[in-house]
N, CA, C and O atoms as a Tripos MOL2 file, in Angstrom:
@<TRIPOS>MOLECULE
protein
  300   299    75     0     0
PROTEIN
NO_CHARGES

@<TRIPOS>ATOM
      1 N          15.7940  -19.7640   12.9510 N.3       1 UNK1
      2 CA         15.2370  -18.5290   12.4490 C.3       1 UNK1
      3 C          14.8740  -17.6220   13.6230 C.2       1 UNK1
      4 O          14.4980  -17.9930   14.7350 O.2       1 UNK1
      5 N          15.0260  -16.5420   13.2500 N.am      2 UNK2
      6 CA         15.1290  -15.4000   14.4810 C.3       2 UNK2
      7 C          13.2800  -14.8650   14.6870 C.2       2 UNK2
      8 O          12.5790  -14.8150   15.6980 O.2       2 UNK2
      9 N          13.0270  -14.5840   13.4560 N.am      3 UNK3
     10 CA         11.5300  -13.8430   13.1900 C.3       3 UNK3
     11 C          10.1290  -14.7370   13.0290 C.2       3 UNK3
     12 O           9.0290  -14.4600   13.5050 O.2       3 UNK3
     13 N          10.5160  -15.9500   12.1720 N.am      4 UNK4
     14 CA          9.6040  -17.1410   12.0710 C.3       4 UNK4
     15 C          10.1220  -18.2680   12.7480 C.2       4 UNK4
     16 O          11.2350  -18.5820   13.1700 O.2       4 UNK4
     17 N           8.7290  -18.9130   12.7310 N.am      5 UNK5
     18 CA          8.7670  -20.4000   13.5220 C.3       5 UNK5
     19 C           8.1260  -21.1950   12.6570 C.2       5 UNK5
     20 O           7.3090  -20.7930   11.8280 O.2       5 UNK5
     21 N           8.5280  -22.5320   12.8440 N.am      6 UNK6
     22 CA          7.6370  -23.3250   12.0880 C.3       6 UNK6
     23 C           7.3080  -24.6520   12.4940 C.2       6 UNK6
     24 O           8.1300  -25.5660   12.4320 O.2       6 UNK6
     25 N           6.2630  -24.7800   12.8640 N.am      7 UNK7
     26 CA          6.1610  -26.5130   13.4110 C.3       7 UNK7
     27 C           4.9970  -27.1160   12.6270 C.2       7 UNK7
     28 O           4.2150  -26.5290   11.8800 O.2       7 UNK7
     29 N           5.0510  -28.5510   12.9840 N.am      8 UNK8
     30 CA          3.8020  -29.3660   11.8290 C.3       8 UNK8
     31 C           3.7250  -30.4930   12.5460 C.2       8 UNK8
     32 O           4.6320  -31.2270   12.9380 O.2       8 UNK8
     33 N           1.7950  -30.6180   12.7760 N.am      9 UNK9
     34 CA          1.4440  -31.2080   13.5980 C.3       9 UNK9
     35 C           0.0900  -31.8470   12.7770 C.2       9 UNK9
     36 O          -0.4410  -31.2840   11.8190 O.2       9 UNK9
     37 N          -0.3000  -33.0000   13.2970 N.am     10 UNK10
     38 CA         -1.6830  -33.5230   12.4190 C.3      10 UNK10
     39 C          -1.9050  -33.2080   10.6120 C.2      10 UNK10
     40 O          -2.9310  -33.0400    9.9530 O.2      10 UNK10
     41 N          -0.6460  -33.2220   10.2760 N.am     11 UNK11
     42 CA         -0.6210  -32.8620    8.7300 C.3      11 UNK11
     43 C          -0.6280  -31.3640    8.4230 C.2      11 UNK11
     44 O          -0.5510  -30.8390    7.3130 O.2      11 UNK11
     45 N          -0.6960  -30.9870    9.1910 N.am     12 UNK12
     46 CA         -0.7010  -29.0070    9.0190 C.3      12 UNK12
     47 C           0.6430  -28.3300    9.5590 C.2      12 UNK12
     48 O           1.0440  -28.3890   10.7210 O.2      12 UNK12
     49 N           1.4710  -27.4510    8.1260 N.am     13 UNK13
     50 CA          2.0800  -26.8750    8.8250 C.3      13 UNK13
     51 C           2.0110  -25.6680    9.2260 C.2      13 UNK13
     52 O           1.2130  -24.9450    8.6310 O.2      13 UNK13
     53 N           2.7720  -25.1200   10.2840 N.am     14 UNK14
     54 CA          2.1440  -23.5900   10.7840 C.3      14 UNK14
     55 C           3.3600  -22.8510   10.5440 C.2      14 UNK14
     56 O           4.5200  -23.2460   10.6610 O.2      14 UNK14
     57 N           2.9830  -21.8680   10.2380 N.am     15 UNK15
     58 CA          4.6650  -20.7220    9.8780 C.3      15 UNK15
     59 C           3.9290  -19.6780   10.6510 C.2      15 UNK15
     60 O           2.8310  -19.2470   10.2990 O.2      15 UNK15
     61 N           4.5340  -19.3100   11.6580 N.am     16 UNK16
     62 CA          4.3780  -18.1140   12.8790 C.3      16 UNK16
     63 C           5.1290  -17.0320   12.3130 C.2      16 UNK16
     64 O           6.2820  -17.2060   11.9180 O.2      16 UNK16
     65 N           4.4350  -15.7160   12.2390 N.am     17 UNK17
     66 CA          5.5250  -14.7120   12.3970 C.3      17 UNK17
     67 C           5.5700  -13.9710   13.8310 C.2      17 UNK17
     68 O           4.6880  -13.3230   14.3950 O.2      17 UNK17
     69 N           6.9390  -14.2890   14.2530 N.am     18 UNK18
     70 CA          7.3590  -13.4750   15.2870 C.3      18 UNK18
     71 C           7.8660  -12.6450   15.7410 C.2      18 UNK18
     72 O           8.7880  -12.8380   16.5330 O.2      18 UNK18
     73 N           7.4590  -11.4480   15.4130 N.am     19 UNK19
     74 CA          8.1650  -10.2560   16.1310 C.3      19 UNK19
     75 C           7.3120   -9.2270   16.3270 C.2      19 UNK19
     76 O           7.3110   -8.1790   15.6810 O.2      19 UNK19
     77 N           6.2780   -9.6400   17.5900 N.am     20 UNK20
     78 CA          5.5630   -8.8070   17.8430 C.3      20 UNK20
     79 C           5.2880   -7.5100   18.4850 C.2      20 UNK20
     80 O           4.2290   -6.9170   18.6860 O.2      20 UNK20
     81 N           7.1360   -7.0740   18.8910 N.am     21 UNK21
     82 CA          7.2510   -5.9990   19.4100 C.3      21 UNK21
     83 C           7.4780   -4.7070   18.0980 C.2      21 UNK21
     84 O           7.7580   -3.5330   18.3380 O.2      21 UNK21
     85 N           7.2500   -5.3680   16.5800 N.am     22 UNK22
     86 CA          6.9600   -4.4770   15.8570 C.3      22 UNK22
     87 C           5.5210   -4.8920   14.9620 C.2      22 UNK22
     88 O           5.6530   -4.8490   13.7390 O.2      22 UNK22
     89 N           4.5980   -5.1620   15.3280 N.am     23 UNK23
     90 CA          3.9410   -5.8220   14.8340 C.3      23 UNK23
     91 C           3.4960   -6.5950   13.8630 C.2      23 UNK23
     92 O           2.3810   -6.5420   13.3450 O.2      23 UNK23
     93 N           4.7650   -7.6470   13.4960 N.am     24 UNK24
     94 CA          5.3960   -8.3780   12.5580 C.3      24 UNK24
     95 C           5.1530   -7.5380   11.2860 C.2      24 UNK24
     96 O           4.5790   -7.9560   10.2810 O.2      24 UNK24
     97 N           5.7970   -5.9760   11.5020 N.am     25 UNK25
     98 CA          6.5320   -5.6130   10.3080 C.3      25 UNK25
     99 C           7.2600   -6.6320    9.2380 C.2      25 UNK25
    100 O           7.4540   -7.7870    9.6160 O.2      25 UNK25
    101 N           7.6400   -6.2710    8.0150 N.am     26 UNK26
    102 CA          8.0990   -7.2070    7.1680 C.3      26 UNK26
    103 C           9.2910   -6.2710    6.8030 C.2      26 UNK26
    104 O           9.1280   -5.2290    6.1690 O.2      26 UNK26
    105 N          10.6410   -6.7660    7.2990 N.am     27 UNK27
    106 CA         11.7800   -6.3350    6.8560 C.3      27 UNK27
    107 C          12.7740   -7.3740    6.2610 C.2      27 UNK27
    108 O          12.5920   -8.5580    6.5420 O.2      27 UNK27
    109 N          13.9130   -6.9800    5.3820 N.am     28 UNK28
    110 CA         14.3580   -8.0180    4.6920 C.3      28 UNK28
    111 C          14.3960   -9.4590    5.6810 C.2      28 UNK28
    112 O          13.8340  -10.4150    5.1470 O.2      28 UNK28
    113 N          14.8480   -9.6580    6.7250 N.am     29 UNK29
    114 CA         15.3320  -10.7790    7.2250 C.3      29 UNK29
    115 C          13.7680  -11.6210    7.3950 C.2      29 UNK29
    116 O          13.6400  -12.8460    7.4030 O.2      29 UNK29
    117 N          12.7470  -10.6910    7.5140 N.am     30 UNK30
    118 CA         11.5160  -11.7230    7.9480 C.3      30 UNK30
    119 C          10.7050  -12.0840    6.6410 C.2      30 UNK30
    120 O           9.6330  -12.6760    6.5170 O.2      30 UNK30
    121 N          11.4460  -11.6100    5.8320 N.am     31 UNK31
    122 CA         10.7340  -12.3320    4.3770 C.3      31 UNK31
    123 C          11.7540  -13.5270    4.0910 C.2      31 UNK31
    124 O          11.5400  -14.7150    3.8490 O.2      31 UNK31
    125 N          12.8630  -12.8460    4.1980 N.am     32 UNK32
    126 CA         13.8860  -13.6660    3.8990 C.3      32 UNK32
    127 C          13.5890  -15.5720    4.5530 C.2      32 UNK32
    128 O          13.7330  -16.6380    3.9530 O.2      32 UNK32
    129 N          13.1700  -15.2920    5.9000 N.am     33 UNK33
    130 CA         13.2770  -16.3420    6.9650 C.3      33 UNK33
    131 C          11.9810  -16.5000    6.4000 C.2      33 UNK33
    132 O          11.7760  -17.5990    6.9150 O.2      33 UNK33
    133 N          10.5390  -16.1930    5.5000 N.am     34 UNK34
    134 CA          9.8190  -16.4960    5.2780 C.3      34 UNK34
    135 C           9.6620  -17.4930    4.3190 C.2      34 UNK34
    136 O           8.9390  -18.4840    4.2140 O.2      34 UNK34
    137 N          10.6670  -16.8860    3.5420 N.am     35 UNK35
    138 CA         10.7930  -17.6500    2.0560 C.3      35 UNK35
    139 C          11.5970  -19.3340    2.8400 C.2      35 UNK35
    140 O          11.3180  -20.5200    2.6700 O.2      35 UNK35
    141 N          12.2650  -18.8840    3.3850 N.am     36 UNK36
    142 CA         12.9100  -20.2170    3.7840 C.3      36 UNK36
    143 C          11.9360  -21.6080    4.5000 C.2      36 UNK36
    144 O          12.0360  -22.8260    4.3510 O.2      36 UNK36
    145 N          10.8660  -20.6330    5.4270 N.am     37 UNK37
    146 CA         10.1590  -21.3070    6.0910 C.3      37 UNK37
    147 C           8.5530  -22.1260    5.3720 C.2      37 UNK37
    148 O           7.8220  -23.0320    5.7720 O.2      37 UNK37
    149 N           8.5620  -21.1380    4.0330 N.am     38 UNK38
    150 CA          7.8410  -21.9560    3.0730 C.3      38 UNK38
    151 C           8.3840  -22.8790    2.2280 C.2      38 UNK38
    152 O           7.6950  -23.8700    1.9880 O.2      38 UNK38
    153 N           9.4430  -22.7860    1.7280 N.am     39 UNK39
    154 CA         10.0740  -23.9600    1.3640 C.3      39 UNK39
    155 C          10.5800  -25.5330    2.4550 C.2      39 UNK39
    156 O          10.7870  -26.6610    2.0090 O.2      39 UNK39
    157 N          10.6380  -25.2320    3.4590 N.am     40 UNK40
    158 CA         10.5720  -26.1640    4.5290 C.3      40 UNK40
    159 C           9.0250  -26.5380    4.6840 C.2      40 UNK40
    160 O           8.8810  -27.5180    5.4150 O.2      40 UNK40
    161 N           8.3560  -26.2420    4.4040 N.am     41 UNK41
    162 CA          6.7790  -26.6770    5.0270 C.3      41 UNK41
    163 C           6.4630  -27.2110    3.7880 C.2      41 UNK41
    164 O           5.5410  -28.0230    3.8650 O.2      41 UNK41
    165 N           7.0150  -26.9970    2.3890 N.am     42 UNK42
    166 CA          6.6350  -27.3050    0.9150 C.3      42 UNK42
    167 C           7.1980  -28.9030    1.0110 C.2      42 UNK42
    168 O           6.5500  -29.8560    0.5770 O.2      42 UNK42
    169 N           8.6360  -29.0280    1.7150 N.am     43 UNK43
    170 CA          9.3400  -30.2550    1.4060 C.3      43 UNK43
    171 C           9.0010  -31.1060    2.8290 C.2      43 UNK43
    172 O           9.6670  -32.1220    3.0270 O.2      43 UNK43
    173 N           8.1120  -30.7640    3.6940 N.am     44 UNK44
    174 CA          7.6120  -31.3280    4.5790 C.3      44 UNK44
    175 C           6.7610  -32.2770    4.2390 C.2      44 UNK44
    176 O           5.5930  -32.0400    3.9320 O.2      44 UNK44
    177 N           7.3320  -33.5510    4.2700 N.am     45 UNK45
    178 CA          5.8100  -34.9170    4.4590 C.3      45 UNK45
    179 C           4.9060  -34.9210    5.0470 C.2      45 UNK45
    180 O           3.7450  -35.2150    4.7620 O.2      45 UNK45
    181 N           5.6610  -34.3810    6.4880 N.am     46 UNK46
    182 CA          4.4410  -34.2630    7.3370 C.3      46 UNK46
    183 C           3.2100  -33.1450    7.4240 C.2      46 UNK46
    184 O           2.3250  -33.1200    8.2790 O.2      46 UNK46
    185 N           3.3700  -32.3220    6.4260 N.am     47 UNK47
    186 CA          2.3790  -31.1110    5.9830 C.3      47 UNK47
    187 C           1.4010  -30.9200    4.7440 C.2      47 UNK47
    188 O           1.7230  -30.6070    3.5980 O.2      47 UNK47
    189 N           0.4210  -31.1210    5.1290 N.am     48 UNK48
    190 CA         -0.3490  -31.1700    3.7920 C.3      48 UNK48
    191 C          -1.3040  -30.0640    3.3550 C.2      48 UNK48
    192 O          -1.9730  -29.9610    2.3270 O.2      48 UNK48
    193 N          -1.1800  -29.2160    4.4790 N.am     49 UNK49
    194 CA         -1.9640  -27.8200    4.5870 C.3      49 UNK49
    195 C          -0.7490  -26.9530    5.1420 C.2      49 UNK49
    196 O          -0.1010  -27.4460    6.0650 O.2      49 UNK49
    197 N          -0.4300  -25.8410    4.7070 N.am     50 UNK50
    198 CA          0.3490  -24.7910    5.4800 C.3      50 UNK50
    199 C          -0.5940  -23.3460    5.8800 C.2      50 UNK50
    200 O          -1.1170  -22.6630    5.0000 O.2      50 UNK50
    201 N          -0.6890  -23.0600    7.2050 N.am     51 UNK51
    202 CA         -1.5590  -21.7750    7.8090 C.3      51 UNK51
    203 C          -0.4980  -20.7360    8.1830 C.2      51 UNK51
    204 O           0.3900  -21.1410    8.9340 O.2      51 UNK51
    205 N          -0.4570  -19.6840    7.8490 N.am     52 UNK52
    206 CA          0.4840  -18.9210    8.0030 C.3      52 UNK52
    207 C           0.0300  -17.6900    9.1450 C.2      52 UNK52
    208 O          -0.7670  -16.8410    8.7450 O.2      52 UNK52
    209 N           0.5120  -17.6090   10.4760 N.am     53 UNK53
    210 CA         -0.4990  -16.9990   11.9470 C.3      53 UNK53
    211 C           0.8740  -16.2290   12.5340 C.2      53 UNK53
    212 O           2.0720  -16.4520   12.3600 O.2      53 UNK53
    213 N           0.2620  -15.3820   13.1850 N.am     54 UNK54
    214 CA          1.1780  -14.4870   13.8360 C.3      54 UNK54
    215 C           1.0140  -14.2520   15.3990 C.2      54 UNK54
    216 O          -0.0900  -13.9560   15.8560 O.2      54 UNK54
    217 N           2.1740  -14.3940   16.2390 N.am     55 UNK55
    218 CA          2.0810  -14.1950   17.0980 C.3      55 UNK55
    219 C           1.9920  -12.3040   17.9530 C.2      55 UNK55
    220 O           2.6830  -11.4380   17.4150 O.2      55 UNK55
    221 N           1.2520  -11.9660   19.0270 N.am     56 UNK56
    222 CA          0.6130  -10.4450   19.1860 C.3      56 UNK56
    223 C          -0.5920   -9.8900   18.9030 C.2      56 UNK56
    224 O          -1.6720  -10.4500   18.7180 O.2      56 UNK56
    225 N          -0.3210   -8.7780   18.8860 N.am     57 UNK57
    226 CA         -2.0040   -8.2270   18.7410 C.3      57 UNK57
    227 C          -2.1020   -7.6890   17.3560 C.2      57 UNK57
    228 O          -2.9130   -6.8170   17.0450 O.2      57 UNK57
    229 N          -1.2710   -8.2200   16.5520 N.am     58 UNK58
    230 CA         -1.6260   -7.7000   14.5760 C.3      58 UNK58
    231 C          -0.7480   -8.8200   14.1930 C.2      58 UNK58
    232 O           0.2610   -9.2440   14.7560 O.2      58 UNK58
    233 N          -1.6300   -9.3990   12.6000 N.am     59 UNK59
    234 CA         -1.1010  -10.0850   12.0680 C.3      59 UNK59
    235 C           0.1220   -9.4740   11.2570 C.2      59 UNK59
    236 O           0.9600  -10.2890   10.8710 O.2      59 UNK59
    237 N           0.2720   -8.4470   11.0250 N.am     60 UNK60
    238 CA          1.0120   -7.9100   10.4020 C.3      60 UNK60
    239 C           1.1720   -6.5820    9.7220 C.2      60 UNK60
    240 O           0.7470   -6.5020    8.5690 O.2      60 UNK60
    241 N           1.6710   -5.6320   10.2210 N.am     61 UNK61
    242 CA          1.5080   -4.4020    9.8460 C.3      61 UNK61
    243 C           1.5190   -3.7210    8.9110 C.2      61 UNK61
    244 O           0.9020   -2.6700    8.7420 O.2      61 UNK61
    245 N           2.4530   -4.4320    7.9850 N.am     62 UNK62
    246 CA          2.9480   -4.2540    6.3760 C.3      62 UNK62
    247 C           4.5940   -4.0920    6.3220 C.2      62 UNK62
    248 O           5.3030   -4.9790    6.7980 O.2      62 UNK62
    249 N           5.1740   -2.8760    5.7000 N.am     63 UNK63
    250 CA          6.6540   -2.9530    5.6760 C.3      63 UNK63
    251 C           6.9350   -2.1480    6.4900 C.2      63 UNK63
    252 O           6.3460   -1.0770    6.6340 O.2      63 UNK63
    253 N           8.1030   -2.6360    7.3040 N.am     64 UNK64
    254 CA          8.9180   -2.0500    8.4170 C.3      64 UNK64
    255 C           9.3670   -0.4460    7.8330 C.2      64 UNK64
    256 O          10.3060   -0.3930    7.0390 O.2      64 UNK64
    257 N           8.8470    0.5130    8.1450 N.am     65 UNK65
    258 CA          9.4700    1.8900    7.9440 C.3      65 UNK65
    259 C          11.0910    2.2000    8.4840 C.2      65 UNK65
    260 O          11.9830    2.3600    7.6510 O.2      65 UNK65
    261 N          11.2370    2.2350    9.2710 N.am     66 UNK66
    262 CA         12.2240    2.2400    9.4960 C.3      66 UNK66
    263 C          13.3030    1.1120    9.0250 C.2      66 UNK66
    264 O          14.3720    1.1710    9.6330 O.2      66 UNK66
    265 N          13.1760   -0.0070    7.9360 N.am     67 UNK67
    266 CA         13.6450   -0.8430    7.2650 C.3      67 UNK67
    267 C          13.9670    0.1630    6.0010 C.2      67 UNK67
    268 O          15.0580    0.6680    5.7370 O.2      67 UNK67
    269 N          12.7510    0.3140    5.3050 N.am     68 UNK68
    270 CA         12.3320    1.2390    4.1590 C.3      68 UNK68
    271 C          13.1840    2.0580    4.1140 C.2      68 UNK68
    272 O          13.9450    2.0850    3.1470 O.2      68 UNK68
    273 N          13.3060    3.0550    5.2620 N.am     69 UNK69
    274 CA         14.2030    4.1640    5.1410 C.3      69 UNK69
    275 C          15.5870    4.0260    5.3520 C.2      69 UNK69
    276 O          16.2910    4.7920    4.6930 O.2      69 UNK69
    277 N          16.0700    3.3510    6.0030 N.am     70 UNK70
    278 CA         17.2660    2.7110    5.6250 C.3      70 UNK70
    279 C          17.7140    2.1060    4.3740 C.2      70 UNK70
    280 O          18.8610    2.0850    3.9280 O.2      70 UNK70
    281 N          16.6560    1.6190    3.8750 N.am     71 UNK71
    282 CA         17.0440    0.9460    2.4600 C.3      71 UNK71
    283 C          17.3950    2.0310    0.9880 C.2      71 UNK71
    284 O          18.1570    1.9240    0.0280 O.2      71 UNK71
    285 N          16.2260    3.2430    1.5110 N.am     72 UNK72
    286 CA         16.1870    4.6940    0.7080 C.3      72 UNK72
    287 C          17.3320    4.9670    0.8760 C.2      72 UNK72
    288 O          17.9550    5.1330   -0.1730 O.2      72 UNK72
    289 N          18.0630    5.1260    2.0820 N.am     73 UNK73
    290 CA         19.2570    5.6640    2.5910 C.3      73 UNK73
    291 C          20.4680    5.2150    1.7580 C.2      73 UNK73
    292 O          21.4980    5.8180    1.4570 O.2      73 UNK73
    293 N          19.9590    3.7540    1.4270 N.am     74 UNK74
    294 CA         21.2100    3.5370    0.7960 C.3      74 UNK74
    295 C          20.9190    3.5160   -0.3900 C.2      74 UNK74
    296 O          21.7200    2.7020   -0.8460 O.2      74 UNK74
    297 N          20.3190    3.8590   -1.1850 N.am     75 UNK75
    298 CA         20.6190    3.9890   -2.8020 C.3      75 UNK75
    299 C          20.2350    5.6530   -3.5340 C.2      75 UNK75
    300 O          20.4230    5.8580   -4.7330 O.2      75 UNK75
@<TRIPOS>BOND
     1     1     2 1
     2     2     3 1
     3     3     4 2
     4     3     5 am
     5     5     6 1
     6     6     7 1
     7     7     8 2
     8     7     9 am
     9     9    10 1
    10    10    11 1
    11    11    12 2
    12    11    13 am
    13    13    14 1
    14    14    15 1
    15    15    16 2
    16    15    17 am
    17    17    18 1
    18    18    19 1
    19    19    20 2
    20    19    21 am
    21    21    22 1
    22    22    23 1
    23    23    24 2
    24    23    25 am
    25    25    26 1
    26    26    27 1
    27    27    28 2
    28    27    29 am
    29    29    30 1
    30    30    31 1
    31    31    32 2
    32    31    33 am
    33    33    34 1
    34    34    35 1
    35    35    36 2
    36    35    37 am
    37    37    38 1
    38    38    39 1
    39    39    40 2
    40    39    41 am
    41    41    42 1
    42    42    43 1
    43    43    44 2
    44    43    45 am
    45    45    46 1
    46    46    47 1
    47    47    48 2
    48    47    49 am
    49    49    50 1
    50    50    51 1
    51    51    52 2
    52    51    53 am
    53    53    54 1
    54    54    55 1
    55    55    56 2
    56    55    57 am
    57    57    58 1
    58    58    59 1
    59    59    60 2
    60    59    61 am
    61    61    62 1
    62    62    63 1
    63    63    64 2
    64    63    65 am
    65    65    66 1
    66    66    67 1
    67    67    68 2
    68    67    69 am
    69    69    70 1
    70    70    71 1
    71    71    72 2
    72    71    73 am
    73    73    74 1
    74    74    75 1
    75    75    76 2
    76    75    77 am
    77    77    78 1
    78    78    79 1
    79    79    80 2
    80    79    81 am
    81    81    82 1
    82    82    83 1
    83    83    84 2
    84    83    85 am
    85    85    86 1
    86    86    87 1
    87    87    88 2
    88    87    89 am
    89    89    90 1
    90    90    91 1
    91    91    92 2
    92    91    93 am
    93    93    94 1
    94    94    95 1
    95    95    96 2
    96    95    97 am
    97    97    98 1
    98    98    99 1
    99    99   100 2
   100    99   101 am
   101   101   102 1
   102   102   103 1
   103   103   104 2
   104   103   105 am
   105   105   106 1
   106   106   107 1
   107   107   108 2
   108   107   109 am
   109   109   110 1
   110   110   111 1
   111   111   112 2
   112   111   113 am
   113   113   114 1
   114   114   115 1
   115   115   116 2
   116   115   117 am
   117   117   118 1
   118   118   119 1
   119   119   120 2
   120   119   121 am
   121   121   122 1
   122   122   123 1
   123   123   124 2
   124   123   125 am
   125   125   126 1
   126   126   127 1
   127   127   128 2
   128   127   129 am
   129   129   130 1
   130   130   131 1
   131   131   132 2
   132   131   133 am
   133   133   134 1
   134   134   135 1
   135   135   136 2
   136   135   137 am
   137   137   138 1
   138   138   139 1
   139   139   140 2
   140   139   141 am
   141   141   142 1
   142   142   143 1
   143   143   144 2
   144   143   145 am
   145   145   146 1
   146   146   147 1
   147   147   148 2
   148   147   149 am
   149   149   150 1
   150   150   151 1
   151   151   152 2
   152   151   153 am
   153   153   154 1
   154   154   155 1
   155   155   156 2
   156   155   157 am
   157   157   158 1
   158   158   159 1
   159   159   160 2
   160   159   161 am
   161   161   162 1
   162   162   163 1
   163   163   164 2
   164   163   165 am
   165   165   166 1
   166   166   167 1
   167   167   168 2
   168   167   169 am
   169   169   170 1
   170   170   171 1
   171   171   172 2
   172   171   173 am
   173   173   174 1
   174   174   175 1
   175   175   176 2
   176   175   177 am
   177   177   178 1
   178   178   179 1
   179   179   180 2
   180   179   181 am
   181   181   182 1
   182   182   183 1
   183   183   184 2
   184   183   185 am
   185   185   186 1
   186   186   187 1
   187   187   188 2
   188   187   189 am
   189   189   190 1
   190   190   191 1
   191   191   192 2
   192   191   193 am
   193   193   194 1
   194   194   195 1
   195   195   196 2
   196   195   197 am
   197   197   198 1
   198   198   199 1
   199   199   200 2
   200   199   201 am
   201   201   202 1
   202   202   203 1
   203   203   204 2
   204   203   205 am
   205   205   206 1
   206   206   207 1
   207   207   208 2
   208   207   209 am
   209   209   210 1
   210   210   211 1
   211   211   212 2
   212   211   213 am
   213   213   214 1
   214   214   215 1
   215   215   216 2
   216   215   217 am
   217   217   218 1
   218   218   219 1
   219   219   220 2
   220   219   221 am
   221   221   222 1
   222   222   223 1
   223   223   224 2
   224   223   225 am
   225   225   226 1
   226   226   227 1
   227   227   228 2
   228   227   229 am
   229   229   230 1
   230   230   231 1
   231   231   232 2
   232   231   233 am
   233   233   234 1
   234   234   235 1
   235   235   236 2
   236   235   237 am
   237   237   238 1
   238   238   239 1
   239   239   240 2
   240   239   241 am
   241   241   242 1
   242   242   243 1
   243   243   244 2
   244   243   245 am
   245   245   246 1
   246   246   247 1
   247   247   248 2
   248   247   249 am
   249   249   250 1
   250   250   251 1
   251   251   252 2
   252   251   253 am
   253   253   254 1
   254   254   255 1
   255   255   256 2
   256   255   257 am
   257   257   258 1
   258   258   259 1
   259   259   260 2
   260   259   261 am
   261   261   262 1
   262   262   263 1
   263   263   264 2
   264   263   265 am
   265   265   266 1
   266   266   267 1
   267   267   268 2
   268   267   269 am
   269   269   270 1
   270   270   271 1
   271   271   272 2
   272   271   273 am
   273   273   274 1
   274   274   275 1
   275   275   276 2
   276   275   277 am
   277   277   278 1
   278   278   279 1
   279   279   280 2
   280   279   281 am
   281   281   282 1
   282   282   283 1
   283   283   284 2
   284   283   285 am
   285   285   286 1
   286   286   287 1
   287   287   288 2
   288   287   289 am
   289   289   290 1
   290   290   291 1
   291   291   292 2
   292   291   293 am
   293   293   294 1
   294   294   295 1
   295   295   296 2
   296   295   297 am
   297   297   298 1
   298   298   299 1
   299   299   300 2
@<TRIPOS>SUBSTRUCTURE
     1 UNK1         2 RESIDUE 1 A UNK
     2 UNK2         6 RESIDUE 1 A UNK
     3 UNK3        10 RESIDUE 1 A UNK
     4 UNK4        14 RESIDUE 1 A UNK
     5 UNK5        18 RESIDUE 1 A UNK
     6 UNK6        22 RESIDUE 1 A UNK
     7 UNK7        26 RESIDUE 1 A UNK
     8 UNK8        30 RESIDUE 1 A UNK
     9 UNK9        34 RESIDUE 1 A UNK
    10 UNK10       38 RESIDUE 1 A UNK
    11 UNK11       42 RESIDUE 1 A UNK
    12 UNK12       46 RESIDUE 1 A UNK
    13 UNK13       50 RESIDUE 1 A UNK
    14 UNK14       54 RESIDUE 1 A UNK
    15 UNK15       58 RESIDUE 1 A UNK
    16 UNK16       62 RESIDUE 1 A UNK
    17 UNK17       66 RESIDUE 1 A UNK
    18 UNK18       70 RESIDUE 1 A UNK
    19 UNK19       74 RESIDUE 1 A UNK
    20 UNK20       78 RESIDUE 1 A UNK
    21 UNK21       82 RESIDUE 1 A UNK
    22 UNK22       86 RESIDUE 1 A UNK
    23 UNK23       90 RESIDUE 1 A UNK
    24 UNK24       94 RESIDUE 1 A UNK
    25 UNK25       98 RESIDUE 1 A UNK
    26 UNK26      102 RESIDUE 1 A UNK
    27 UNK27      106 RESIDUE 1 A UNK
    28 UNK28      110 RESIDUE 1 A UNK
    29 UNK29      114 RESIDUE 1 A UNK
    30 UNK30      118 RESIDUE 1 A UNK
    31 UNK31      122 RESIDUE 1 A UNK
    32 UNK32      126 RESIDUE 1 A UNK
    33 UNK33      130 RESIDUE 1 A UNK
    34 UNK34      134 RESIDUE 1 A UNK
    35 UNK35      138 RESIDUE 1 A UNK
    36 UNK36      142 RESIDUE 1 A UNK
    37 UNK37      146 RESIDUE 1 A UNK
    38 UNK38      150 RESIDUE 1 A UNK
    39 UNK39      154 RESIDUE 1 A UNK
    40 UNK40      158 RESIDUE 1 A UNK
    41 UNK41      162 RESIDUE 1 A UNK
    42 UNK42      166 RESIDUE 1 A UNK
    43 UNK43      170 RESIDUE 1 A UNK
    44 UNK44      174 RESIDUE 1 A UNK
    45 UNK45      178 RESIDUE 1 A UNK
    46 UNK46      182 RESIDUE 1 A UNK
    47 UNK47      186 RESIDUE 1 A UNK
    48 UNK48      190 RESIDUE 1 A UNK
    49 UNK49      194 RESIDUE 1 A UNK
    50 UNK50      198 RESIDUE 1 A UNK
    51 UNK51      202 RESIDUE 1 A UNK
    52 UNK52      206 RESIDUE 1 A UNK
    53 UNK53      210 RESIDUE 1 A UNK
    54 UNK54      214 RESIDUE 1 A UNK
    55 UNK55      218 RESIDUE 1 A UNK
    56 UNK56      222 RESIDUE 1 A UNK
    57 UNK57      226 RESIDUE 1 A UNK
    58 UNK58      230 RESIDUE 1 A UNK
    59 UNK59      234 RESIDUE 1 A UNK
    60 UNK60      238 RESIDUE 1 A UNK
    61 UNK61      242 RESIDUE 1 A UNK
    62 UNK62      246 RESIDUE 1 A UNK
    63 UNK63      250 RESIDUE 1 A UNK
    64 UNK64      254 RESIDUE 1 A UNK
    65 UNK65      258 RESIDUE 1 A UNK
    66 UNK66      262 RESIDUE 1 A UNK
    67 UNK67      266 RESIDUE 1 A UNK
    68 UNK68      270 RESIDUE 1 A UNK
    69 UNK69      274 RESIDUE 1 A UNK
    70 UNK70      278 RESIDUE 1 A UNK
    71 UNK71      282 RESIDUE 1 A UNK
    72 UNK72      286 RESIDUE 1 A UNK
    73 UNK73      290 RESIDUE 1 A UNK
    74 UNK74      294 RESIDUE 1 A UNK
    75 UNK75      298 RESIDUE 1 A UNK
C-alpha cells in the first residue's frame, strides 16, 4: 500500500495514514487502501484492538480538493 501502513504488535493493530505531504487528505486510493487495511487488521489473529494514527503534523485534513475537483471534472 502506497498511503497506509499497517503493523500489529502486543495484540494491537495500527493502520497509519501516510501521506503527510498533504495532510493525509482522503482521496480515492487512501480510502480505498483504507478499506483494505481494515479488513486485514479485522482477519488479523494477532489484533485484538485496531488504533487508527497518522503520520505528520494533522491527523487528517478531510477530502483531498484537488481529488474533488477532478472528480467534478469528470461527471
Amino acid at each position: 500500500m502506497k498511503y497506509i501502513q499497517y503493523s500489529a504488535a502486543n495484540r494491537i493493530g495500527y493502520i497509519t495514514l501516510n501521506r503527510p505531504d498533504k495532510r493525509n487528505a482522503l482521496n480515492f486510493e487512501v480510502v480505498s487502501e483504507l478499506k483494505k487495511a481494515f479488513t486485514t487488521a479485522a482477519d488479523d489473529e494477532n489484533a485484538k484492538v485496531i488504533v487508527l494514527k497518522a503520520n505528520g503534523k494533522a491527523f487528517c485534513a478531510g477530502a483531498d480538493l484537488a481529488y474533488l475537483q477532478q472528480y467534478d471534472s469528470m461527471n
